[in-house]
DRENPA-312406 format. One record per residue: residue in one letter; x, y, z of N, C-alpha, C in turn. Coordinates in steps of 0.001 Angstrom, whole numbers, padded with zeros to 6 digits, always signed. Layout:
REM residues N
AXYZXYZXYZ...
This chain:
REM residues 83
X+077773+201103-023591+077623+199730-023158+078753+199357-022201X+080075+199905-022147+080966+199686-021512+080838+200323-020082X+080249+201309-020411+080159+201972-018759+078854+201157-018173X+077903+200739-018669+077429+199203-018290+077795+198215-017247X+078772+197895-018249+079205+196645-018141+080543+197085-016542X+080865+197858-016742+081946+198465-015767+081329+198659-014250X+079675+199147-014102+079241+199268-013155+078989+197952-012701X+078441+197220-013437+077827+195600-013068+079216+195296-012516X+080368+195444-013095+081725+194776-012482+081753+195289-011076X+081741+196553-011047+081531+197332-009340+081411+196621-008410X+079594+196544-009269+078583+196178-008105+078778+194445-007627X+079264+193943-008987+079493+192272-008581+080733+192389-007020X+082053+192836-007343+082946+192892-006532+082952+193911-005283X+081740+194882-005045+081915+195406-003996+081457+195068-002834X+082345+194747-001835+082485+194575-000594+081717+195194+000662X+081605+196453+000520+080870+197555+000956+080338+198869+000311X+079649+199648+000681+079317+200338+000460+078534+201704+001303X+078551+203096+000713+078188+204433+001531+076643+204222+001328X+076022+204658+002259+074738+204451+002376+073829+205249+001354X+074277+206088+000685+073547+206770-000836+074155+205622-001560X+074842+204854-002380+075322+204239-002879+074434+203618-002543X+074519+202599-001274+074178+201167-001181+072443+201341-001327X+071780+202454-000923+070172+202610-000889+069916+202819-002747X+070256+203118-003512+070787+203524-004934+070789+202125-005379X+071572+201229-004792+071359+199833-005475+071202+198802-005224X+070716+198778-003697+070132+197503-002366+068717+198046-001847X+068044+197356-001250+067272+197228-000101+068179+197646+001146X+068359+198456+001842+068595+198932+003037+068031+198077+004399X+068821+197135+004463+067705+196532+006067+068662+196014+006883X+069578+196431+007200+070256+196424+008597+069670+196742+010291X+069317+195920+010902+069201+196155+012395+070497+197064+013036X+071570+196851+012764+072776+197491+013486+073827+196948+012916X+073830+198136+011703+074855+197931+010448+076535+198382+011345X+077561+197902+011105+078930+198667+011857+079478+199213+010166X+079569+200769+010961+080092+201641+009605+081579+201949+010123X+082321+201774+009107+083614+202507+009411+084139+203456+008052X+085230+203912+008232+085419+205039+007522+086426+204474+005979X+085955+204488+004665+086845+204319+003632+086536+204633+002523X+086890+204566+001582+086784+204683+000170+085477+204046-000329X+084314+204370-000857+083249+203998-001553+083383+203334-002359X+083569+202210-002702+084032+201447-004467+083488+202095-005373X+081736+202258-004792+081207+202167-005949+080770+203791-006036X+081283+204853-005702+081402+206285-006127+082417+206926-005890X+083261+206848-004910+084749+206849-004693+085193+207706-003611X+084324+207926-003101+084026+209155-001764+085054+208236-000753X+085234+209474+000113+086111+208808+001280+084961+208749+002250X+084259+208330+002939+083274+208499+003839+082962+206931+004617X+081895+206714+005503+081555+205850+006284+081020+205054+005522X+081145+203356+005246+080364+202432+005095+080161+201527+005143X+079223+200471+004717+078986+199320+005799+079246+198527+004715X+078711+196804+005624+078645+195402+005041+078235+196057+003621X+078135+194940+002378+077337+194969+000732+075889+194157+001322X+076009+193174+002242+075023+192110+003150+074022+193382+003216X+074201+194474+003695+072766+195165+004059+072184+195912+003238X+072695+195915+001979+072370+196191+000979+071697+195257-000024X+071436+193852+000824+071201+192598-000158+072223+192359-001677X+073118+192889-000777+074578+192582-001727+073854+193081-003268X+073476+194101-002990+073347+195251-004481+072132+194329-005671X+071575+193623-005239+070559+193150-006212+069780+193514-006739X+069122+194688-006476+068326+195442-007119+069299+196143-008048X+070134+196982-008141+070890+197054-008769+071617+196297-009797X+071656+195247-009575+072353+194345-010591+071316+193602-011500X+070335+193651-010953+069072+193213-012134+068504+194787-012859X+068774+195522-012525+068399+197058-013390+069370+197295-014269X+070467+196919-013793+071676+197134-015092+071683+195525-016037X+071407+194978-015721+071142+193649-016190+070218+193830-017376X+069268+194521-017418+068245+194881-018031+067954+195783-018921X+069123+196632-018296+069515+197829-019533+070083+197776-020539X+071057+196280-020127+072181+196138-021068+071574+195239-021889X+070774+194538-021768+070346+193584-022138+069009+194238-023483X+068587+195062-022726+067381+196087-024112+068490+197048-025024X+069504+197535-024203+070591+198254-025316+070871+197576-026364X+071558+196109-026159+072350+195006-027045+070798+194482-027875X+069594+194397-027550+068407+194015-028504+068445+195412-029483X+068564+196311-029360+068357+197841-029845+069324+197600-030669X+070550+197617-030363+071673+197480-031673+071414+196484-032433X+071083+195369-031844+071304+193947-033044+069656+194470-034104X+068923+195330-033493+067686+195461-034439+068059+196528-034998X+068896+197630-035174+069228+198768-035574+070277+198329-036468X+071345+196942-036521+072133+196545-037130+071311+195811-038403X+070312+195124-038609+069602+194199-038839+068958+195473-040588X+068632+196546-039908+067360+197090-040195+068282+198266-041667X+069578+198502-041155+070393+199504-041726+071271+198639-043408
């Protein structure tokens, strides 16, 4: 649940992102994205990447982990319930 909760933190605060990354947890729709060269937040690669904006600032992503965590924490409280 913590490594969860750790990615959602990522994805809330990242700024940019490498284009496997950002396609992984955005919509991709940049007309003429400007890539430059740095650190990936959200995998840690040194490589090229752009705005979080062309990624729809990771929303698909953040409602999939949203969702996971959210059926995990129902799973325990019914597995807590049941024991």
């Amino acid at each position: 649940m913590e490594a969860i909760q750790e990615q959602l933190d990522k994805l809330k605060t990242a700024k940019h992102a490498c284009l496997d990354c950002g396609k992984r947890n955005g919509d991709y729709s940049a007309r003429d994205p400007q890539f430059f060269v740095a650190e990936c937040p959200l995998c840690g690669k040194q490589t090229k990447v752009t705005s979080a904006e062309h990624f729809g600032f990771f929303y698909r992503g953040l409602c999939r982990l949203r969702i996971h965590k959210a059926r995990m924490e129902r799973n325990a409280r019914a597995q807590s319930k049941s024991a």
